[in-house]
C-alpha positions in Angstrom: 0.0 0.0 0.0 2.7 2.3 0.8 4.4 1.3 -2.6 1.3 2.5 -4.5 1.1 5.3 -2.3 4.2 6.2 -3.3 3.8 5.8 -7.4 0.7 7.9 -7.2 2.7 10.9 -5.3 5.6 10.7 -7.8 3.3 10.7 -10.8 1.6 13.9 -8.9 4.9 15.8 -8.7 5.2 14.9 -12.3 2.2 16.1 -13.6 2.9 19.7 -11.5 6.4 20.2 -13.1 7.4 21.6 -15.5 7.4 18.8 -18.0 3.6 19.1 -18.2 2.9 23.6 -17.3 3.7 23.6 -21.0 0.0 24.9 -22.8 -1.9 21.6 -23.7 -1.7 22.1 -27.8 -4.6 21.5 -30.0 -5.1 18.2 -32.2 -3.3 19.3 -35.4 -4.5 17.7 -38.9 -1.5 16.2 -40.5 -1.5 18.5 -43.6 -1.1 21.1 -41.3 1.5 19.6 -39.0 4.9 21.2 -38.6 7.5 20.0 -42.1 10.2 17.2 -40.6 12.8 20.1 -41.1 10.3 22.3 -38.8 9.9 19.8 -36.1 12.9 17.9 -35.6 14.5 15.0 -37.0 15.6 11.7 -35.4 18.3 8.9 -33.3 17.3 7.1 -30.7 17.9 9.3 -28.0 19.1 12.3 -29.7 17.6 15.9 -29.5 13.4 17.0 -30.1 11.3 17.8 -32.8 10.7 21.5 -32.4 14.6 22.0 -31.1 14.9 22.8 -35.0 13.8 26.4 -34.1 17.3 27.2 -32.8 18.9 25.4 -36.0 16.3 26.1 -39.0 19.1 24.6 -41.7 19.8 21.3 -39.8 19.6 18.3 -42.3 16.5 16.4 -42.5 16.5 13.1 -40.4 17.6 9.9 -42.3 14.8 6.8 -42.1 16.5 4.6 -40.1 18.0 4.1 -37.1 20.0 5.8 -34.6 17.0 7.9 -33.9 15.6 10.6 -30.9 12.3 10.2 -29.6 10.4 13.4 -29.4 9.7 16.1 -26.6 7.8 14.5 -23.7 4.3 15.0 -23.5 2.3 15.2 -19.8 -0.6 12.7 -21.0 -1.4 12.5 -16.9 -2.1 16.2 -16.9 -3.5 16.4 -20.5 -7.2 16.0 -21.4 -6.9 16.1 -25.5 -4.3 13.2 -25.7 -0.9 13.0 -27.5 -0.7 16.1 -29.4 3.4 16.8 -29.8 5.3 15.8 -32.7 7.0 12.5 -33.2 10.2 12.2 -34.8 11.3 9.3 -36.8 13.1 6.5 -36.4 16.5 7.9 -37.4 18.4 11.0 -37.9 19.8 14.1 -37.6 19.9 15.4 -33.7 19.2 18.8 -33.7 21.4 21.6 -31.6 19.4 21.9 -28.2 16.1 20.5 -27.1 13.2 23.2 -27.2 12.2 24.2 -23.6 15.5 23.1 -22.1 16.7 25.2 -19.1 19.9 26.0 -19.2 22.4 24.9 -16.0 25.5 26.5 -17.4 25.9 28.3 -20.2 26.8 26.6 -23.3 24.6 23.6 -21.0 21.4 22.2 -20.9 19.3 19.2 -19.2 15.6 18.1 -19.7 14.1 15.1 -19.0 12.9 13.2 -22.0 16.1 15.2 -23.9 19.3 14.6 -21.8 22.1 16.6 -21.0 23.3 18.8 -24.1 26.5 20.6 -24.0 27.3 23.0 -27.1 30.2 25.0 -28.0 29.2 29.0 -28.4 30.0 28.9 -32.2 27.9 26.0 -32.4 30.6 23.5 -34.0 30.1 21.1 -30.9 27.1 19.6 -29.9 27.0 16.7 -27.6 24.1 15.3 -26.3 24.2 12.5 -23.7 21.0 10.1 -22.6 20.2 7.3 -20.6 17.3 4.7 -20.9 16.5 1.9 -18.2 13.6 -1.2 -18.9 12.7 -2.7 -15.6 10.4 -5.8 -16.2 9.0 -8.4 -14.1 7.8 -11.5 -16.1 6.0 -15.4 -15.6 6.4 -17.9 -18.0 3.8 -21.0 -18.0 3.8 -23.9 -19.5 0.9 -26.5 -18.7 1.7 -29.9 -18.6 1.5 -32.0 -21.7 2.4 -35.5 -22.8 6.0 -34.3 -24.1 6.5 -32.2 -20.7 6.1 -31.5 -17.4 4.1 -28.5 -16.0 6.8 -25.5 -15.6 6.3 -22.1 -13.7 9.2 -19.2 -14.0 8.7 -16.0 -12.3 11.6 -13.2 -12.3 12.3 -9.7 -12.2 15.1 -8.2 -15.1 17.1 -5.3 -16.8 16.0 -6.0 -19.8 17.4 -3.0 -21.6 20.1 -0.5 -20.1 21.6 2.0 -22.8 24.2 4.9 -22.9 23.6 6.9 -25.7 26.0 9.9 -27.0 25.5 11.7 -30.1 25.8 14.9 -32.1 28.0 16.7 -34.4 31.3 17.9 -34.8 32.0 21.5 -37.1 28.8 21.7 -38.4 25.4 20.0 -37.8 26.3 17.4 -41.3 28.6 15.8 -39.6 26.9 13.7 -36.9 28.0 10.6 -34.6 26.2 8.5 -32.8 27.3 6.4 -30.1 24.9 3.5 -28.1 25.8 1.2 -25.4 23.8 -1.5 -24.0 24.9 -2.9 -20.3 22.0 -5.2 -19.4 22.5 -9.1 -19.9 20.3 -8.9 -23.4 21.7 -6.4 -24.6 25.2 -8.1 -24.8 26.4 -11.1 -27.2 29.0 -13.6 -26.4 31.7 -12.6 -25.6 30.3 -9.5 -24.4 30.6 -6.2 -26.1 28.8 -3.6 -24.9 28.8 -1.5 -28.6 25.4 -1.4 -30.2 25.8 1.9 -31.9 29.0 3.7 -33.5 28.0 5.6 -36.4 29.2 8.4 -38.4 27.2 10.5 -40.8 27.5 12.9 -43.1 24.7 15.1 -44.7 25.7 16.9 -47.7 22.1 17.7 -48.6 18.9 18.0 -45.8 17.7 14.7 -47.1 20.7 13.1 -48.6 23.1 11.2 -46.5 26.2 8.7 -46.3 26.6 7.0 -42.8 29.6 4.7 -41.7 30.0 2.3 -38.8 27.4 -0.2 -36.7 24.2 0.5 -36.3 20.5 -1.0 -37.4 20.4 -2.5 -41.0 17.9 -1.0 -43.1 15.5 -4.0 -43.5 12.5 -4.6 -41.4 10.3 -1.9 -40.1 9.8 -3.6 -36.9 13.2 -4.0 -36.0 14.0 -0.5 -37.0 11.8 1.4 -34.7 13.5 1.8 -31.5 13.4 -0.4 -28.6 12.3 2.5 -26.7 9.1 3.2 -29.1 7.1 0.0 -28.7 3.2 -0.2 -27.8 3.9 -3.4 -25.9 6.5 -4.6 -24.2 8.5 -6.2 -26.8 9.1 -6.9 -30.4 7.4 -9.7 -31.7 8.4 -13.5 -32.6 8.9 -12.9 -36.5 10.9 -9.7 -35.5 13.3 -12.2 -33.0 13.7 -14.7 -35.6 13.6 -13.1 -39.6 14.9 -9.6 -38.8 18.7 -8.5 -40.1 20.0 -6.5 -36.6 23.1 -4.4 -36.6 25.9 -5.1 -38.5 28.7 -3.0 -39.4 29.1 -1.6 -43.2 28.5 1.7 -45.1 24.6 2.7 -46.5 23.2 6.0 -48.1 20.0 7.3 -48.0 17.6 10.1 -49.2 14.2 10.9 -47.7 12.3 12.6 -50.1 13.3 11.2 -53.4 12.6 13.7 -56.5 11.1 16.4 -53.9 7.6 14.7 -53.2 7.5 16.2 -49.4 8.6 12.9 -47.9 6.8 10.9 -50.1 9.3 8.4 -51.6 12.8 7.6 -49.3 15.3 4.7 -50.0 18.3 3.6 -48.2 20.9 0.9 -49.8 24.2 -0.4 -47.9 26.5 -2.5 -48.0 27.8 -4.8 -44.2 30.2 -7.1 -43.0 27.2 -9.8 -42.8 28.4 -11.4 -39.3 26.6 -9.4 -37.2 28.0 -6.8 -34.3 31.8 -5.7 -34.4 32.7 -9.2 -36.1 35.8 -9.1 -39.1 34.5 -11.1 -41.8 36.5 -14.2 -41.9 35.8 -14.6 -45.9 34.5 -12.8 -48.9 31.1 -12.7 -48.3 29.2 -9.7 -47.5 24.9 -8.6 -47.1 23.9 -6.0 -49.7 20.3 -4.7 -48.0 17.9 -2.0 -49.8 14.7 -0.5 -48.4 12.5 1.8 -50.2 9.6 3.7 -48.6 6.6 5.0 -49.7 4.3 7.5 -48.2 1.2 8.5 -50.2 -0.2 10.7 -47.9 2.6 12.6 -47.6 5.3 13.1 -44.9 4.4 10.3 -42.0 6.9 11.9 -39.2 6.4 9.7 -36.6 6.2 6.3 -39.1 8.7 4.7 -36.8 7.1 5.5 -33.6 4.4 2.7 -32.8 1.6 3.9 -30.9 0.0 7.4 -32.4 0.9 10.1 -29.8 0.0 12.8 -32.6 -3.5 11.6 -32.9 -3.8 13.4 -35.8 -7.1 13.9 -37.7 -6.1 13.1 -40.7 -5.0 9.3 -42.0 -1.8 8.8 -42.3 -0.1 5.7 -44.3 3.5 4.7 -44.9 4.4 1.2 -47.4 8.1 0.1 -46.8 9.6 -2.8 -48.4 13.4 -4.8 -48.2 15.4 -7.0 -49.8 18.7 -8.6 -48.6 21.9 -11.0 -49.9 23.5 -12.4 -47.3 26.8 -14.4 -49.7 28.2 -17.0 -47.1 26.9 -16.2 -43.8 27.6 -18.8 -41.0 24.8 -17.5 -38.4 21.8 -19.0 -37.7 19.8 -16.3 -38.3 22.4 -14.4 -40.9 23.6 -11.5 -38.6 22.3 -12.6 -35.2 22.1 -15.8 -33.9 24.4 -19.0 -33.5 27.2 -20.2 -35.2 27.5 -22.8 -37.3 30.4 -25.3 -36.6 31.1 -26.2 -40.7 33.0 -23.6 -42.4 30.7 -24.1 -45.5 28.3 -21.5 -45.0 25.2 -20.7 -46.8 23.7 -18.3 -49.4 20.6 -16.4 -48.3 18.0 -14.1 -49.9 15.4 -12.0 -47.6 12.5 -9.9 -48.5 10.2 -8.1 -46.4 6.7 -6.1 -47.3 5.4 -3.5 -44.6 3.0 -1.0 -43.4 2.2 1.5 -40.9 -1.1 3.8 -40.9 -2.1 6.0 -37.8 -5.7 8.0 -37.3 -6.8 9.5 -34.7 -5.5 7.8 -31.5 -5.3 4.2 -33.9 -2.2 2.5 -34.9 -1.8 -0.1 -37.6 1.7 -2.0 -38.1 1.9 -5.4 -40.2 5.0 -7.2 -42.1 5.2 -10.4 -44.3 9.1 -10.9 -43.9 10.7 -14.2 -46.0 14.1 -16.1 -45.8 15.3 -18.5 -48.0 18.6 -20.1 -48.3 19.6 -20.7 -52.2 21.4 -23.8 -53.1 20.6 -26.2 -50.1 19.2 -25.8 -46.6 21.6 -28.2 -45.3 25.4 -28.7 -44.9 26.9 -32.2 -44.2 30.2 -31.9 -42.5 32.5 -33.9 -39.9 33.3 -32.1 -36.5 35.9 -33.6 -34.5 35.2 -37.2 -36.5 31.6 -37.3 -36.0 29.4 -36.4 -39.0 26.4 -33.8 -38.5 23.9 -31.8 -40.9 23.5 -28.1 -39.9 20.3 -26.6 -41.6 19.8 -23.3 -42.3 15.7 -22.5 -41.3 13.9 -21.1 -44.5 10.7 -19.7 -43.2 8.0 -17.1 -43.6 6.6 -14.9 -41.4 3.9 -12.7 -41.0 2.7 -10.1 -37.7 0.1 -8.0 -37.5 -0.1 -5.1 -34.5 -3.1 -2.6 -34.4 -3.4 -0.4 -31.2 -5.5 2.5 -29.7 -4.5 5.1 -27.8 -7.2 7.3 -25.5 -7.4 10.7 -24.2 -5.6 10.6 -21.0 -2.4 8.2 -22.1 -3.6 4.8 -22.1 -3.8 2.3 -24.7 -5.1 -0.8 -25.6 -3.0 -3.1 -28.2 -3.0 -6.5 -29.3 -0.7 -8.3 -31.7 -0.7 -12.3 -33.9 2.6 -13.5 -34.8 3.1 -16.5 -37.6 6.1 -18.3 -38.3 6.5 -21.1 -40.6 8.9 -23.0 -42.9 8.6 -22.5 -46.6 9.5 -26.4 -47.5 10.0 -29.9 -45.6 13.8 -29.7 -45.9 13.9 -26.6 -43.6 14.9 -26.7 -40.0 12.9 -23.8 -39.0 9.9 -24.8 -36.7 6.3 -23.5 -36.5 5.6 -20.9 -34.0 3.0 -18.6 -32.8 2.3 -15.9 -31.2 -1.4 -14.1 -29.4 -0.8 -11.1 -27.4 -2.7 -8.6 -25.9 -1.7 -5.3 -23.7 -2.2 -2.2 -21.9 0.1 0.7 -21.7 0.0 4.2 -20.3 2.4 7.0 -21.3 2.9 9.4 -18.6 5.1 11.3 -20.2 5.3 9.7 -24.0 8.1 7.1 -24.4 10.1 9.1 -22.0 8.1 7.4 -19.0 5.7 4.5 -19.3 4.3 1.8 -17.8 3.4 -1.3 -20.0 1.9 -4.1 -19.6 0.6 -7.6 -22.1 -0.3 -10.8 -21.6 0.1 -13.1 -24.4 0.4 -16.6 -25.6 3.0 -19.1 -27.5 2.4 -22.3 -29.2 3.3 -24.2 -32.1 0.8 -26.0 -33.4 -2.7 -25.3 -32.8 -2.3 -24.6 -29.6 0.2 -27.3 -29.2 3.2 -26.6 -26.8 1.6 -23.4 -25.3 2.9 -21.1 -23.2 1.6 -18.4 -21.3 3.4 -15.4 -20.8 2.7 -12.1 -18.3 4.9 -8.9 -18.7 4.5 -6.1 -17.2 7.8 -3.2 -17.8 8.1 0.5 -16.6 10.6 2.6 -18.9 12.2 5.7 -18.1 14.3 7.5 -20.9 16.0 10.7 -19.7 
């Protein structure tokens, strides 16, 4: 009791400060919403939308990650909803976070922004953040003929990041820097480097970038951990998505001038995953190209709609990988295979996102297909062994709603299964439901879902209960 007491007085300091004595804004129709160059561009955990008052000529945000998430908004103390601008999933941060107070001069700190330190001359710009995911989770799994009745019940990190980014001489030249320190954020051996990127924006929407960070595939896995509308990504995401790897891509957000209508990005990448030297001459080529008909979509990698804009707005995206030789299970993430032989794999993706009103829509078809054989037969210290690489398709489907006030209702089906007989990838499902409430946008939520796992129908289920508080300075 005291516990709750306790919550209920924080969130009532929170709601009297002066993250939410800002004037509640009205709902703005999208054709009339602020241009991307007006309100802000992207990383995770990089500067606000309307900072680009203070920097009017700082490039346009690139459509993929490392990405900021907007200004916080006081839902708690707000009676017309989410009305700030999003940013997007990746970009340019912009010099200093609107409404930040400053400390020292040349210094300023806001919650939901970080701490930004910027030279007087405005060459320098450095921006530091920090993002905690506590979560306390049960697994069930009833007892069935193959298995005996299981119960796991826990508390966990699940994400702990250090994020640094801005620019150095002029706001084109950006770098981004992530770190993750919680058990999954870590691979074996352990590195704690998620994020090191450097780019460079000759143009507002044209860009080269250089280093680690997200490849430009799946929506899903682009959109930042940070931005979800329940409490994790989904199965297809875990299983078909490409991660980070470490390469050089370009981009270009608004193709022939269409006002962010048509955007691409194309790179080339080590194809082994995080800070990993290719050990042969294979490497993943990856293109995405975006389309969005109804104009500029600035919070199309954001997942719940926090703009609740009158207007529809809809956003197509679609990928297609080469991965020449990889020797992961899943391509860039995933376990090893023992054979040196490694195998040849093609990936293609189809996605969408459409928000109206307070409703959120989000749905992929992602495929993976190895191209001469799914299987490898080898001898590992003189035993022979096939290792199979899992062809499979996979399809997820995530519609939400948010209410005046911060809450939301979501719910989310997952479908994995292998494209022929001779792959090794088994069926899985996924049935979710959840409820969230943004306090202060992504900056501060509580989430919560319940969901269930099976493979068959409903063969091998498992229940799972998750319920995760975030808190992004």
């Amino acid at each position: 009791m005291r516990v709750s007491l306790s919550f209920v007085a924080f969130v009532a300091i929170l709601r009297s400060s002066a993250f939410s004595q800002a004037p509640e804004p009205p709902v703005v129709p999208a054709d009339e919403a602020p241009s991307e160059v007006e309100s802000g561009a992207e990383p995770e955990g990089g500067a606000a939308a309307s900072a680009e008052a203070t920097t009017e000529a700082a490039p346009e945000a690139p459509l993929a990650e490392p990405t900021p998430p907007p200004a916080p908004v006081a839902y708690a103390a707000t009676t017309s909803g989410a009305t700030a601008t999003e940013a997007t999933d990746a970009g340019a941060p912009s010099d200093a976070p609107i409404g930040a107070s400053p400390i020292a001069e040349g210094l300023d700190a806001e919650f939901g922004q970080g701490i930004t330190l910027r030279s007087d001359d405005g060459d320098f710009s450095l921006t530091i953040r920090g993002r905690i995911q506590a979560r306390a989770q049960l697994l069930h799994t009833p007892e069935d003929d193959d298995s005996e009745e299981d119960t796991d019940i826990g508390f966990l990190i699940r994400r702990m990041r250090l994020v640094f980014l801005g620019h150095l001489g002029s706001p084109s030249l950006q770098f981004y820097i992530q770190l993750g320190f919680a058990p999954g954020d870590l691979e074996n051996p352990p590195n704690p480097i998620r994020d090191a990127v450097i780019t460079w924006l000759p143009t507002p929407s044209f860009g080269l970038r250089v280093g680690q960070t997200k490849v430009p595939f799946n929506r899903e896995r682009v959109i930042s951990s940070s931005a979800l509308q329940l409490v994790d990504r989904s199965i297809v995401n875990a299983e078909l998505n490409l991660d980070r790897d470490i390469g050089l891509q370009i981009f270009h957000n608004d193709v022939f001038g269409l006002g962010g209508r048509l955007g691409f990005q194309a790179g080339v990448f080590g194809g082994d995953g995080r800070n990993r030297l290719n050990e042969d001459a294979g490497l993943l080529y990856v293109a995405r190209v975006q389309v969005q008909p109804t104009g500029r979509f600035d919070d199309a990698y954001s997942e719940a709609d926090l703009l609740r804009t009158s207007t529809p707005r809809l956003s197509f995206g679609a990928g297609f990988a080469y991965n020449q030789d990889t020797h992961r299970r899943r391509g860039t993430h995933g376990s090893f295979f023992q054979l040196d032989e490694g195998f040849d794999v093609l990936h293609a993706e189809v996605d969408l996102a459409f928000k109206w009103a307070g409703f959120s829509l989000l749905a992929e078809l992602l495929w993976r297909r190895a191209i001469d054989d799914d299987v490898n037969v080898g001898v590992v210290d003189g035993e022979t062994i096939e290792e199979r690489f899992g062809s499979a398709l996979g399809v997820m489907v995530q519609a939400g709603y948010l209410f005046r006030g911060g809450w939301e209702i979501a719910a989310r089906f997952a479908d994995i299964r292998p494209t022929h007989d001779a792959s090794g990838q088994p069926e899985q499902r996924e049935l979710l439901g959840g409820l969230g409430w943004y306090i202060l946008d992504h900056n501060l939520k509580l989430q919560s879902d319940y969901g269930v796992q099976f493979a068959g129908p409903f063969e091998d289920l498992t229940h799972q209960l998750r319920v995760q508080l975030q808190l992004f300075y």
